[in-house]
C-alpha positions in Angstrom: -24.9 28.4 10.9 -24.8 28.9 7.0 -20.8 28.8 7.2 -21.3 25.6 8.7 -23.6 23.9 6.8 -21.9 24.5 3.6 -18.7 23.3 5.1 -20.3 19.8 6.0 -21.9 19.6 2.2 -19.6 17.3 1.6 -20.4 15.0 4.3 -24.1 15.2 4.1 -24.3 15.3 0.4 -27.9 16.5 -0.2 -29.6 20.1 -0.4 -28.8 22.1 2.6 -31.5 25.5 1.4 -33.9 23.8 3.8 -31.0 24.1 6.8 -31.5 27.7 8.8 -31.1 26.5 12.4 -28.5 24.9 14.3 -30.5 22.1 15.4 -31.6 21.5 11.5 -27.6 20.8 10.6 -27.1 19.1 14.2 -29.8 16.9 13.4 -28.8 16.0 9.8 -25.6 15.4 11.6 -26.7 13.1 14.1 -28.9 11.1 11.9 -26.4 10.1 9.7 -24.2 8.9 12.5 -21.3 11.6 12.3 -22.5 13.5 15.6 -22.8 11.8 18.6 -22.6 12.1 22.4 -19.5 9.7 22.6 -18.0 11.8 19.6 -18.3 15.1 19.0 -14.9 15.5 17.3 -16.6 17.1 14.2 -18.4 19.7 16.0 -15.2 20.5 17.5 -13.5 20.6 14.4 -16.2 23.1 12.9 -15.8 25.4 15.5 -12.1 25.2 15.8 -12.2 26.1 11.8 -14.8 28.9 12.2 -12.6 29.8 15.1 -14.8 29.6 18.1 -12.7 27.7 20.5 -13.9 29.1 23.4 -17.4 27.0 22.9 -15.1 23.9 23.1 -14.3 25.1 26.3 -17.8 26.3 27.1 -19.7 23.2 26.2 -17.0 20.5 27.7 -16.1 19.0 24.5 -13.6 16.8 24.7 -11.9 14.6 21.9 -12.0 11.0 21.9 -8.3 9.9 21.7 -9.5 7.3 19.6 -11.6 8.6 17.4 -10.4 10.8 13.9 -10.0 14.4 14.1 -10.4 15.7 10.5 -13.6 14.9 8.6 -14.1 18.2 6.9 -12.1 18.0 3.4 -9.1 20.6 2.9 -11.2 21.7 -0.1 -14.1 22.9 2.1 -11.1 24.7 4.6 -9.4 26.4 1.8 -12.9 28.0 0.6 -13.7 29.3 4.0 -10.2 30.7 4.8 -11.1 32.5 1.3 -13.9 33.8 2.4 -12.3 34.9 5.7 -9.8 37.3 4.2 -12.3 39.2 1.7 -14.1 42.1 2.8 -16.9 43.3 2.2 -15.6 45.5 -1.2 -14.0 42.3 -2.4 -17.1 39.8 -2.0 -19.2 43.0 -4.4 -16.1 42.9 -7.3 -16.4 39.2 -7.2 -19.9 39.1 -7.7 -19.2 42.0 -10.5 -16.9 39.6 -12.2 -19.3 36.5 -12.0 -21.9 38.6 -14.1 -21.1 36.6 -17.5 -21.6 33.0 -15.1 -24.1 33.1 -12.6 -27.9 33.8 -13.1 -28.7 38.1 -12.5 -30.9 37.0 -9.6 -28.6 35.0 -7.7 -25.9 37.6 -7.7 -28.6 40.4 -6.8 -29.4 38.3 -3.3 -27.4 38.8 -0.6 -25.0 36.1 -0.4 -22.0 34.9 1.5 -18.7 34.1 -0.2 -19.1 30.6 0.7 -22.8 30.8 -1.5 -21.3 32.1 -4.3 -18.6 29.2 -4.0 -21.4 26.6 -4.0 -23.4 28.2 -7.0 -19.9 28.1 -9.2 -19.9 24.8 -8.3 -23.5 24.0 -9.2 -22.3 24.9 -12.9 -19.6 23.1 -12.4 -17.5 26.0 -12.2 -15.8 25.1 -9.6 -14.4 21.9 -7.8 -11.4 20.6 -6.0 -10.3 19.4 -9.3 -10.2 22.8 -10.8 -9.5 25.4 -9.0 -8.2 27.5 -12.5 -11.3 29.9 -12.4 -11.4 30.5 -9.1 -7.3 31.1 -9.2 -7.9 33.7 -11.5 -11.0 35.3 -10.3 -9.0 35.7 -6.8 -6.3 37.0 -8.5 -8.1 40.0 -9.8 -9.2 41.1 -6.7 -7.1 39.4 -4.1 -3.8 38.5 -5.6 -2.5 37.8 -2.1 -4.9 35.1 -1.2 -4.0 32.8 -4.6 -0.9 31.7 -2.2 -3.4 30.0 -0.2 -4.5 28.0 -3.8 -0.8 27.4 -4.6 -0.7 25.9 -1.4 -3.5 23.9 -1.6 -2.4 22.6 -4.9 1.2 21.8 -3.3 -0.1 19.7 -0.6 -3.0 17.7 -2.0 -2.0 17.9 -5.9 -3.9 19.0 -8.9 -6.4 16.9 -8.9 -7.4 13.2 -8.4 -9.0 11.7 -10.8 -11.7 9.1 -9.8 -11.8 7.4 -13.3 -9.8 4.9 -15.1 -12.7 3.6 -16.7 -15.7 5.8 -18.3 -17.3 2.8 -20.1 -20.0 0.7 -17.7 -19.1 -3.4 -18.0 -22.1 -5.1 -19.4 -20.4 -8.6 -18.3 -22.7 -10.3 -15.9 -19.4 -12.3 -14.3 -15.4 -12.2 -13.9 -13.9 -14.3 -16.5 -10.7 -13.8 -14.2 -11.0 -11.0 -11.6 -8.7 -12.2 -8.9 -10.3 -13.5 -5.4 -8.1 -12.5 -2.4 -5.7 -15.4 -1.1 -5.7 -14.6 2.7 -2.2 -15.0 3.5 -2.9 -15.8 7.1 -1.2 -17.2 9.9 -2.8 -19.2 12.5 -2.2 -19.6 16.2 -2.9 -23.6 15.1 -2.6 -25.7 12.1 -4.3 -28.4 11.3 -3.2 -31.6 8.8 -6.6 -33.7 7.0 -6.6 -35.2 10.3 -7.0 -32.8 13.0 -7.4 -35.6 15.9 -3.8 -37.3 14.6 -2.0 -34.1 13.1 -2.1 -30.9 14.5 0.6 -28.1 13.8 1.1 -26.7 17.1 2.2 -22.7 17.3 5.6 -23.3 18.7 6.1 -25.9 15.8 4.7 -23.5 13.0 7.3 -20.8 14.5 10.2 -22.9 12.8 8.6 -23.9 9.2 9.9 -21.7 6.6 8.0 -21.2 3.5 10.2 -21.7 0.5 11.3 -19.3 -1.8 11.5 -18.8 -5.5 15.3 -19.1 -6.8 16.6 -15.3 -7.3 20.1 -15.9 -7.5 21.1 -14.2 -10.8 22.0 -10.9 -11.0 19.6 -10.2 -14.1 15.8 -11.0 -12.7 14.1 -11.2 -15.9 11.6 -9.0 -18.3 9.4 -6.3 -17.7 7.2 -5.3 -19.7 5.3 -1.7 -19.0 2.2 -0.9 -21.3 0.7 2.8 -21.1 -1.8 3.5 -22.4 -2.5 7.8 -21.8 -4.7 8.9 -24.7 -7.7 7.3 -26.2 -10.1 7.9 -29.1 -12.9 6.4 -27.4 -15.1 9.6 -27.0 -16.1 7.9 -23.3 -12.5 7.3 -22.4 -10.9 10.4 -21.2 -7.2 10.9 -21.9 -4.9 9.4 -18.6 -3.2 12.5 -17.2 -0.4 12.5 -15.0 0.4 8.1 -16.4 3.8 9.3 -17.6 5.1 9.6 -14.0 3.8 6.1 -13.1 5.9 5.3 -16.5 8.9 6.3 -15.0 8.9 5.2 -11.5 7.8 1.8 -12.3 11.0 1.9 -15.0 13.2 2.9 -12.4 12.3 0.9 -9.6 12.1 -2.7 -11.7 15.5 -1.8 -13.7 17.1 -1.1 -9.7 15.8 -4.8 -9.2 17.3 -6.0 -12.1 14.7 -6.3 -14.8 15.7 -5.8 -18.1 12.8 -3.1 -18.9 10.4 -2.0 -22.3 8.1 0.2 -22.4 5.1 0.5 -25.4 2.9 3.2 -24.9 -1.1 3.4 -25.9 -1.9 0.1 -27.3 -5.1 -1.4 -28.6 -6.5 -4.6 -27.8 -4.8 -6.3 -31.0 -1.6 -4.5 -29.4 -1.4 -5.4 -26.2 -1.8 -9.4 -27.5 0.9 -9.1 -29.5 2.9 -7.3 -27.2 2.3 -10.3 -24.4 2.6 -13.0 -27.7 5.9 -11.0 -28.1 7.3 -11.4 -24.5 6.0 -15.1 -24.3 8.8 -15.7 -27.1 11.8 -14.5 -25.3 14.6 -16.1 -24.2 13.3 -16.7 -20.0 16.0 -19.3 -19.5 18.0 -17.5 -17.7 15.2 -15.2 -16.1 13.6 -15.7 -12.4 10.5 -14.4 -13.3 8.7 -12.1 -15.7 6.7 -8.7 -14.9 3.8 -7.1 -16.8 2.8 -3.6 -15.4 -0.5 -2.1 -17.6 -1.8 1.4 -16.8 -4.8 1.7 -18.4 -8.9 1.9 -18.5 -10.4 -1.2 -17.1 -14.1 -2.2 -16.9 -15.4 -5.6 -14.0 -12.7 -8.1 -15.2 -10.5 -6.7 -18.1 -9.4 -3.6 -19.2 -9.8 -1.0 -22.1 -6.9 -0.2 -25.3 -6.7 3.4 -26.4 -9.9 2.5 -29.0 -12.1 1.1 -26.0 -11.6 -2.3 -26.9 -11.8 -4.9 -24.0 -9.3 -7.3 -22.8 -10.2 -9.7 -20.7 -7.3 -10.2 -17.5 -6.9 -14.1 -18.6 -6.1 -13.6 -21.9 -3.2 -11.0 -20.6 -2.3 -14.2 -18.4 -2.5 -16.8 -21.2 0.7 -16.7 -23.0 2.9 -16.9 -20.2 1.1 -19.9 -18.9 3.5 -23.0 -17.9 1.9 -24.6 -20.9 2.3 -22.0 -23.7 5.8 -20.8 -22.5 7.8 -24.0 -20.8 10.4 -21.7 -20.0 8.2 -19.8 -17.3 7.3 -22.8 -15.8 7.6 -22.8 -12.0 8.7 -19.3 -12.3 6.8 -16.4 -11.1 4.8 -14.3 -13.2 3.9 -11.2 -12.2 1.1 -8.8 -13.4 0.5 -5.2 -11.8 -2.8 -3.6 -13.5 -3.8 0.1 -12.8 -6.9 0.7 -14.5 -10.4 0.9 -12.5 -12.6 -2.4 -12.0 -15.7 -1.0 -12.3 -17.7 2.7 -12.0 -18.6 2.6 -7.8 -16.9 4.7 -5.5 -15.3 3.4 -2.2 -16.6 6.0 0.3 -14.6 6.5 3.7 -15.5 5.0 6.8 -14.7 7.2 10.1 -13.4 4.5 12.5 -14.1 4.1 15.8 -12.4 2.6 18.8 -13.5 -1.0 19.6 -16.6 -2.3 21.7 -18.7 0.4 20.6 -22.3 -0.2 20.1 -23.6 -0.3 16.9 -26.2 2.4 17.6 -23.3 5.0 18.3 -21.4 4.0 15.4 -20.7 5.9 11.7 -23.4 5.1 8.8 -21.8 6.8 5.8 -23.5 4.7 3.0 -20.6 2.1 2.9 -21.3 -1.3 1.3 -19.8 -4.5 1.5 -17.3 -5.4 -1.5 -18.5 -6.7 -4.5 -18.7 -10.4 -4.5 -16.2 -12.4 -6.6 -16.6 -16.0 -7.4 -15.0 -18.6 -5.5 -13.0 -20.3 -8.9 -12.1 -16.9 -10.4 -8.3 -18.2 -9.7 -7.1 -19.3 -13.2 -5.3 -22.8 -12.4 -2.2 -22.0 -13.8 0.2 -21.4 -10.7 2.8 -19.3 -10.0 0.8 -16.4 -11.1 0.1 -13.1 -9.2 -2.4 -11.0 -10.3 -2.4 -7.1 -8.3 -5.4 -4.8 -9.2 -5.4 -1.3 -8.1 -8.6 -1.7 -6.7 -11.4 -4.6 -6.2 -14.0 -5.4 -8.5 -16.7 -3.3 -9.5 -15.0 -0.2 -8.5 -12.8 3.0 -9.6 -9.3 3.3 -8.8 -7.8 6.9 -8.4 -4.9 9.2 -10.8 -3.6 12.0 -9.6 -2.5 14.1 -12.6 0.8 15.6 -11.3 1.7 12.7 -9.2 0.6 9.6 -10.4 -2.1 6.8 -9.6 -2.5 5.7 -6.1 -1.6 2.1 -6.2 1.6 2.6 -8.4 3.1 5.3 -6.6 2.5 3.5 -3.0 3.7 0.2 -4.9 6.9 1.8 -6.1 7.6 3.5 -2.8 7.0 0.2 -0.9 9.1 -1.5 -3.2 12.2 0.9 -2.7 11.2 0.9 1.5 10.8 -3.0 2.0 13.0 -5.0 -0.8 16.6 -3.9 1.4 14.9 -5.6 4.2 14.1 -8.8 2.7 10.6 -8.5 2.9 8.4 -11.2 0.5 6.6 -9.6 -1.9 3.0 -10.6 -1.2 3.9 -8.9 2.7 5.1 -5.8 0.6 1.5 -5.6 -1.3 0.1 -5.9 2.0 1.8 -2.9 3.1 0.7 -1.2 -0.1 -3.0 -1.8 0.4 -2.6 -0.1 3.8 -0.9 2.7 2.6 -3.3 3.6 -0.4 -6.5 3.2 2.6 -5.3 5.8 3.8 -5.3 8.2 1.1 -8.1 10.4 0.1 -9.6 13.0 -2.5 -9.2 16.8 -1.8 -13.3 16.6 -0.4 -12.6 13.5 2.3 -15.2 11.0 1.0 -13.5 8.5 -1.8 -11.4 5.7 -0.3 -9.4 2.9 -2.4 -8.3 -0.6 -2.0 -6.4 -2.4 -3.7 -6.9 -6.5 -4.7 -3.9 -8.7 -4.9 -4.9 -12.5 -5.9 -2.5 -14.8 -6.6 -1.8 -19.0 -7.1 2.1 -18.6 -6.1 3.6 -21.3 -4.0 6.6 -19.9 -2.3 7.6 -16.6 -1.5 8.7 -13.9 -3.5 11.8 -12.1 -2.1 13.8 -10.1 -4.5 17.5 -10.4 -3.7 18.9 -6.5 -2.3 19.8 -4.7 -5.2 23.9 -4.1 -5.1 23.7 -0.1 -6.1 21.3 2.3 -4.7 18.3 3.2 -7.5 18.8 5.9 -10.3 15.2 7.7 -10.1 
């Protein structure tokens, strides 16, 4: 019972000393909605990982096709399949070796490995983003086992970091934060007057939405700003930007952008850098592209001194009144930074029809409201946030953010196949859902908002890209 309580601390995220029955954890379990008699694929997946199959069996538990089969985090596996390959002799040197951390007292009770896991982690000793100590503690006594960590570290990286911004927003509204322009299509269109002009299907099926010219060979500018370390005490240094850097560099020169890069800017900076690219020659260009990776707060984001800029002024100078050259061309802005400090949690879906009693209460809230004219009235500009207002968006320090890495993969994937750019950032906000933190529980979506009025399709790049 203890090895399964701490492996679902994650999922129930409050003290578990008071759990020392079955039916205390079952009940837990079922009152927050993640044990039920439609789905008991968790239970099933705790006894699969404690290895008790044959109560699967036993009980009758079936799987619901349609229902997710992993809910307990690879973190939580990876510290009981620790525990599972110490003996006896091992968990008393690990203990020996944890004198200098841990209280006397707690190390003089008898405690499981998985225990002694949760008190490191108590001290913050321990986590999924650092699993350094415990490398080297498990190295001293069980060098075999650290292949398991290596692993561990191979599949789900280094670390994710849920924080692009440190600094709370104290603006009461979004000067600019982008609402979401539902690109939809429906089964019937209507003109002003329904009763005279109605769109049928079949007639919708051969409209075609017109396209921004692309015809040159040379697309334009792109302008990259990253911004990796930062004197702001409450501003943490951006680990792992640097490979966001040089995919986005890669994948925009293969589309034919003529590229710079300025790294870790300030507020008065990162004007003068957009004032700088508003005085370019854009004659010949299609369009222009600004990528910032940064901190961000609810409707701007931070420089490297924790200085706000606001997401309109960043749109400002390449307005079609303050560059005439840009005008009716798209303009194209890609910011990674967090929107706020909240944390999307996960929600465990379930098949359709269900009834609301049977269905998964994790704590998930509705998205943060956004106000109705927060489109600026320029058009032909697209704004694409890494995540929706009010929230954090995630880094991974080996591999890169979320939303840039999925953006530059879906870019490479979809562009050879002609596919608009507003469907491409559709299939990027799918692909970063799906993507998690090493516990299971933080979820991300990103925001694109735009006033564009045709389509975005980048013409197929002639040579295959150099990354």
């Amino acid at each position: 019972v203890l090895d399964l309580t701490l492996l679902c601390s994650d999922l129930l995220k409050q003290d578990l000393g008071s759990v020392t029955a079955g039916r205390d954890l079952f009940s837990l379990l079922q009152n927050r909605g993640l044990l039920t008699s439609y789905d008991p694929s968790l239970l099933i997946e705790l006894l699969q990982i404690i290895k008790r199959s044959s109560l699967v069996r036993d009980l009758r538990l079936k799987m619901h096709p349609q229902l997710p089969g992993t809910r307990i985090s690879p973190y939580r596996r990876l510290l009981y399949e620790l525990q599972e390959n110490m003996s006896s002799d091992d968990l008393k040197n690990f203990k020996f070796l944890l004198i200098e951390t841990l209280p006397r007292k707690k190390l003089q009770q008898d405690m499981t490995m998985l225990q002694l896991f949760l008190e490191m982690e108590k001290i913050n000793f321990l986590d999924a983003d650092n699993l350094d100590n415990l490398e080297k503690l498990i190295g001293d006594i069980c060098p075999r086992l650290n292949k398991l960590i290596s692993q561990f570290k191979t599949e789900h990286g280094a670390g994710v970091i849920a924080q692009e911004t440190k600094l709370r927003s104290n603006s009461g509204s979004l000067d600019l934060s982008v609402t979401i322009e539902a690109v939809q299509v429906s089964h019937t269109l209507y003109y002003r007057d329904r009763h005279d002009a109605r769109l049928s299907w079949q007639q919708f099926v051969y409209l075609k939405l017109e396209e921004y010219n692309m015809k040159g060979d040379w697309r334009g500018f792109c302008l990259i700003i990253n911004n990796y370390k930062f004197s702001c005490p409450n501003l943490k240094d951006r680990h792992g930007t640097d490979k966001d850097e040089k995919r986005l560099v890669g994948v925009f020169q293969w589309l034919g952008f003529e590229t710079q890069t300025v790294q870790d800017c300030n507020r008065t900076q990162m004007l003068q850098e957009l004032e700088q690219l508003r005085t370019r020659d854009h004659s010949q260009a299609d369009c222009v592209v600004c990528c910032v990776l940064t901190h961000g707060y609810n409707g701007g984001i931070h420089g490297v001194d924790g200085s706000k800029v606001a997401l309109r002024e960043l749109m400002g100078p390449l307005s079609g009144h303050c560059c005439p050259l840009l005008s009716q061309k798209p303009k194209l802005f890609f910011i990674q930074a967090c929107q706020g400090t909240k944390h999307q949690e996960v929600v465990f879906l379930h098949s359709d029809g269900l009834d609301d009693s049977s269905s998964i209460n994790v704590g998930i809230s509705c998205d943060a409201a956004v106000p109705s004219n927060s489109i600026p009235s320029h058009a032909d500009f697209l704004m694409a946030l890494a995540t929706v207002p009010l929230y954090t968006s995630y880094r991974d320090k080996v591999k890169g953010t979320w939303f840039i890495q999925s953006l530059c993969d879906s870019l490479l994937q979809m562009v050879p196949r002609g596919v608009d750019l507003l469907s491409i950032l559709t299939h990027v906000n799918n692909e970063v859902s799906k993507k998690t933190d090493p516990y299971g529980t933080k979820k991300q979506i990103p925001q694109p908002g735009f006033t564009l009025r045709k389509r975005v399709v980048f013409p197929v790049p002639k040579h295959p890209p150099t990354l």
